[in-house]
C-alpha positions, 0 to 999 in steps of 0.5 A, a space after each residue: 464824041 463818047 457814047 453816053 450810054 457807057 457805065 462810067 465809075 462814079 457815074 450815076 447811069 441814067 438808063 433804068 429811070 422810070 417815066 410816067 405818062 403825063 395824062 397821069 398828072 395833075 396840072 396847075 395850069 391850063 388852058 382854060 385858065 389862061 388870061 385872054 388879052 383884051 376880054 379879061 379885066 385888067 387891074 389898075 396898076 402903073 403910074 409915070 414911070 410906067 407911063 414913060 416905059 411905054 412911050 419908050 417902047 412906041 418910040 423903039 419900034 416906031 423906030 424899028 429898034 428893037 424890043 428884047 422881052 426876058 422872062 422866067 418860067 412863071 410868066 408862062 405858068 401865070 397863064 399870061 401866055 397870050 398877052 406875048 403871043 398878040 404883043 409878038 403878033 403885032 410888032 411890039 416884042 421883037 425877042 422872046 429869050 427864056 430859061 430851060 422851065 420857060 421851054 418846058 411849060 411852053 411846050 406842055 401846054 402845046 400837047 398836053 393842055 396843061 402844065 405845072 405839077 405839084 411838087 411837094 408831093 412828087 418829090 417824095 417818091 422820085 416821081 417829080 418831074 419824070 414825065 415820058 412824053 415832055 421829056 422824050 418829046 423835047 430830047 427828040 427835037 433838040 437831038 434833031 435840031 442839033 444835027 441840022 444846026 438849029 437852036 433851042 427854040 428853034 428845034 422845039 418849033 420845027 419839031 412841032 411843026 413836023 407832029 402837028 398831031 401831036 400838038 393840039 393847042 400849038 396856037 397858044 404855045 409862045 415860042 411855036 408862035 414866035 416862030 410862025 411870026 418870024 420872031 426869035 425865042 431863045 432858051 438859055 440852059 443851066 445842065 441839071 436844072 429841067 426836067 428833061 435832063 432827067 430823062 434816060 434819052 438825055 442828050 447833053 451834047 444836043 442841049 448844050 449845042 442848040 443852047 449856044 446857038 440861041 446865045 449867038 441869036 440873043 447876041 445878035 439882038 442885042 448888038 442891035 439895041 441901040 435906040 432899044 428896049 430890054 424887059 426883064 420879067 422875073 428871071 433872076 439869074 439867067 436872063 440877067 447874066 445873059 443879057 449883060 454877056 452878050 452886052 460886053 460882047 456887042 461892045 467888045 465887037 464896036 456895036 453902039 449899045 449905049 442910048 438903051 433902055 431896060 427894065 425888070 419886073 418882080 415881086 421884090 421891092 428894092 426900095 431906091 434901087 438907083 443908089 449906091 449899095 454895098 457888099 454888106 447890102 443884101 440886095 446888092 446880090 440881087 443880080 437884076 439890079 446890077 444886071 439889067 437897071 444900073 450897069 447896062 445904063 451907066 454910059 446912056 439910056 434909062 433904067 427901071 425896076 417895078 415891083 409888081 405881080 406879072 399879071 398886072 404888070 403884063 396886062 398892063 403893057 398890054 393894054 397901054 401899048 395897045 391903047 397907044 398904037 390901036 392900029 397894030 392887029 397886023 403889025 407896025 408898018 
């Protein structure tokens, strides 16, 4: 493999950028301010179709089906962090699969107590995202993880589990959690979209290697979601193309993912997302809605789209799936 630290013409060299302490930042979201399942009010919000999304998901994992939940990084940033962590702890969420910004939030708030900066301001003077320990910490455990053949998750896992000092709060971070309970978390990277891809320790090789691992994993579960549940919250290109990848791989390989259920959730109403739409439709570019509601669910199965902010939608789940099967602090038998 080439040495990545040699100059290349053309090439913008990525050894003299300057870091900054993360202790130095200005957090949108801590600890403190996340949501505690089962204290915090939780708003009124669902109706049928709600209603029947839940029973589908008792029914899958009464049945030991599966439960894929995909999500953006905002889900995390909502400081919604703990509602995963219990619906992992007691057997509803069977896969956690995020982007590289779900990682990093996840991640920060793991050693750092908080995450999110301000980026309108930091952007002005290159100061954006330039954090030493956020990048140089997740760097170290992908280049780790890479050489014994771990991926994504798994290597930000391990290596906190080996730094445990250095990871104060790693019992509300999601993917750690995951982790402890034997559930995967994949993270599915875009090159050139995270913050630590700017850092000047970055390894491409490492990144892509532990990201294509996670892909198999994320193919694995799929292949088994016959009878299953794929969730979508607000991921609005890589959770949806990676879910419909791997579902043409399950197929192409003879897997029976057809009797599926999904659903996304967002912020964007899409009206009567069931019918047809065409090219001159806005919306028909909205990749969730091809993705993950109609197309996966045209051989069998039922597909939705809520409109609705993750903290009443997830807090929600929560507690119906709890009010459901009460009887689950330890898992469902």
């Amino acid at each position: 493999m080439p040495d990545k630290n040699v100059s290349v013409p053309g090439r913008l060299d990525f050894s003299n950028i300057k870091t900054y302490p993360v202790k130095e930042r200005t957090n949108l979201v801590t600890i403190e301010n996340m949501a505690r399942p089962g204290i915090d009010e939780v708003p009124e919000w669902g109706g049928p179709d709600f209603d029947e999304l839940v029973e589908r998901i008792v029914i899958a994992r009464k049945a030991r089906r599966p439960v894929i939940w995909s999500m953006g990084a905002h889900v995390i940033k909502n400081g919604l962090s703990r509602y995963l962590i219990e619906l992992v702890h007691r057997g509803f969420i069977t896969h956690i699969s995020s982007n590289g910004a779900g990682s990093i939030h996840d991640f920060e708030l793991a050693f750092n107590g908080g995450t999110s900066e301000d980026v309108s301001t930091a952007i002005e003077d290159g100061s954006f995202g330039m954090w030493e320990e956020t990048g140089r910490w997740m760097n170290e455990a992908l280049f780790e993880g890479a050489e014994k053949g771990l991926g994504y998750g798994e290597s930000l896992a391990v290596y906190m589990d080996k730094n445990q000092d250095k990871f104060p709060y790693k019992d509300e971070c999601v993917l750690y959690r995951a982790y402890e309970s034997h559930v995967p978390a994949t993270y599915h990277i875009a090159i050139g979209t995270d913050i630590i891809h700017q850092h000047p320790i970055v390894d491409f090789a490492a990144i892509g290697y532990c990201s294509g691992i996670d892909f198999h994993k994320m193919c694995y579960s799929v292949s088994k979601l016959d009878g299953g549940v794929f969730l979508n919250f607000g991921s609005g290109v890589i959770g949806p193309e990676v879910f419909l990848k791997g579902l043409s791989i399950s197929r192409n390989l003879g897997y029976s993912t057809f009797a599926i259920t999904t659903a996304n959730f967002d912020l964007v109403d899409l009206g009567d997302y069931r019918s047809g739409i065409g090219y001159n439709d806005p919306f028909y570019y909205y990749r969730p809605r091809k993705n993950i509601v109609n197309r996966p669910t045209s051989m069998g199965g039922k597909g939705w789209h809520f409109c609705g902010d993750h903290k009443e939608t997830i807090s929600n789940l929560y507690k119906k799936l709890i009010q459901r099967l009460p009887g689950t602090e330890k898992g469902i038998d």
